[in-house]
N, C-alpha and C positions, 0 to 999 in steps of 0.2 A: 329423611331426605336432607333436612340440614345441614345434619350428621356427614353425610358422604360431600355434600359442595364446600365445607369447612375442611374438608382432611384432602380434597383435591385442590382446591386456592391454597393449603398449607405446604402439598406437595409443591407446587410453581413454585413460591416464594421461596423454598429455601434453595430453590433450581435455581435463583439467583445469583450469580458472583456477588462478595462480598465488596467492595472499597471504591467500585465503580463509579466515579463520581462525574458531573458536569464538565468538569477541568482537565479529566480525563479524556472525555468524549474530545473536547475540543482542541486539546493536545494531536489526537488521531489524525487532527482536521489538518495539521501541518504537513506531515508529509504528502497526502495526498494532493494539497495545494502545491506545493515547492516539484512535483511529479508534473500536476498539471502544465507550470510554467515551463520546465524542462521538456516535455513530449511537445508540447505548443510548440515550442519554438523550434523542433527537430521537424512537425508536423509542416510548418512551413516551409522548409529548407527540402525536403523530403516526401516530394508532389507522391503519396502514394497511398490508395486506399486500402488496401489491404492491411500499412501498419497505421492509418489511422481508425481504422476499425478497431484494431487491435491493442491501439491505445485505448479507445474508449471503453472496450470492454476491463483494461485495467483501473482505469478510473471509475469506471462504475462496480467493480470490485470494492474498491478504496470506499467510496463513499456509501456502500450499502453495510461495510463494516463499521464505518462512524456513526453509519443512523443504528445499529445497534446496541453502541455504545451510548447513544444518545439514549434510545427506547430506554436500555436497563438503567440508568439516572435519574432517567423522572418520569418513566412512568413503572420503574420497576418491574418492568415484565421480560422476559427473555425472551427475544422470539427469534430461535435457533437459524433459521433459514439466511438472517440477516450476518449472522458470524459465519454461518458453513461454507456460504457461497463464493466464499472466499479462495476455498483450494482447487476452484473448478474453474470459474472466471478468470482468476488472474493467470496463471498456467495458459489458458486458452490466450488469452490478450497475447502474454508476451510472446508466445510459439509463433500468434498470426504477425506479430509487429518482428520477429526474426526473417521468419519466411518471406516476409515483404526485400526482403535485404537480397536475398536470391532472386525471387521473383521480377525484381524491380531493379535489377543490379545494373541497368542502362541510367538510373536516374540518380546515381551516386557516385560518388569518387570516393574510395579507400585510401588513396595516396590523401585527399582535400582533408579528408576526414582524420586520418593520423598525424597531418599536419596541426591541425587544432587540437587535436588532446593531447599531445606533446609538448604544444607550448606551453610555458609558464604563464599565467598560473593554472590554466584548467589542467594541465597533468598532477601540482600537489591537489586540488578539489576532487581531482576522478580517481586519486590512489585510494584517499581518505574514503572517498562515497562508497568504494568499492570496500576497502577494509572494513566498512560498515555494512553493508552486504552479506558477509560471511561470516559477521557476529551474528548479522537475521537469522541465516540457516541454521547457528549455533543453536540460537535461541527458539528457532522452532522445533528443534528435535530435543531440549534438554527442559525450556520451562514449560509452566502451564501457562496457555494464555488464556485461562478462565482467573488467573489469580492475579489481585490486581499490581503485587509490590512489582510479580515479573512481565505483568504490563508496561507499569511504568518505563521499566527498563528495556522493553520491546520499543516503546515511542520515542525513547530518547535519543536511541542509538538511529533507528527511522528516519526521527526530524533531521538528525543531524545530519544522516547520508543523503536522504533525498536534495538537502540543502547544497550537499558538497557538487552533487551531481550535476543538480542546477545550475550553479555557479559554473561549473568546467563545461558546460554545454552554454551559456551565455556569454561566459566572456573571452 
C-alpha cells in the first residue's frame, strides 16, 4: 500500500512544470491588474451589465490562472482546473463584453470612442497593446504554456500590452 501512495504522489510531482517560481506567479498578477484598471474605467463610462459581467468573468479568468501559478510555487501541486479554466471563461467574458457593444449600442458613441483612440498618445499605446495581442495568439498556438522559459515570455509580452492598453484607454 505504501508502495502504490509513493508512485502516485511521484506521478503528481513530476505533473509538475518545472521553473514555476513565486516571481512568476506574481509577474501574472500584472496584466490582470493593468486589465482590471483598463475594463474599470471603460466599466464606468460604459453603464452596461452585460459587459460588466463580462468583464468580470474575464478577470476572474485572469486571476484563477495566477492562483495557479501561485498553488504550483508553493505548494507544488498542479491543480489543472485552475490553468484550464482559462479557455472557457475568458472567451465567454470577452464574447458577453462584445455583445454588450450591440446590445447596448444606445449607450455608446463610436464617433466619442474613435475620437479617443486616435488621439495621441492613446493611439501609439492601443497600436503597441494591440501588436502585443497577436504575439499572444502567436504564442498560444506555437509555445508551451506548461514551460516556464515560454512563460516568461507569454507575461512579458502580456504585462506590456495590457499596460499599453491601459494607458490608451486612460488617457
Amino acid at each position: 500500500m505504501a508502495g502504490r501512495m509513493s508512485s502516485r504522489v511521484d506521478r503528481q510531482s513530476d505533473s509538475i512544470p518545472e521553473g514555476f517560481t513565486l516571481s512568476m506567479a506574481l509577474m501574472d498578477c500584472l496584466p490582470v491588474a493593468f486589465f482590471c484598471v483598463g475594463a474599470g474605467v471603460l466599466a464606468t463610462r460604459f453603464d452596461s451589465t452585460l459587459f460588466r459581467v463580462g468583464v468580470a468573468l474575464v478577470v476572474l479568468a485572469g486571476t484563477l490562472k495566477v492562483c495557479w501559478k501561485l498553488v504550483l510555487s508553493l505548494a507544488r501541486r498542479d491543480v489543472r482546473f485552475l490553468n484550464r479554466q482559462l479557455r472557457y471563461l475568458m472567451p465567454v467574458g470577452f464574447s458577453l463584453a462584445l455583445a454588450s457593444l450591440v446590445v447596448d449600442r444606445a449607450k455608446w458613441s463610436p464617433v466619442a470612442v474613435l475620437a479617443h483612440v486616435t488621439a495621441m498618445p492613446s493611439l501609439l499605446f492601443l497600436v503597441m497593446g494591440l501588436a502585443g495581442m497577436f504575439f499572444m495568439a502567436w504564442f498560444a498556438s506555437h509555445l508551451d504554456g506548461r514551460n516556464a522559459k515560454a512563460n516568461w515570455k507569454e507575461q512579458a509580452v502580456n504585462a506590456i500590452s495590457q499596460l499599453c492598453i491601459m494607458l490608451a484607454i486612460v488617457l
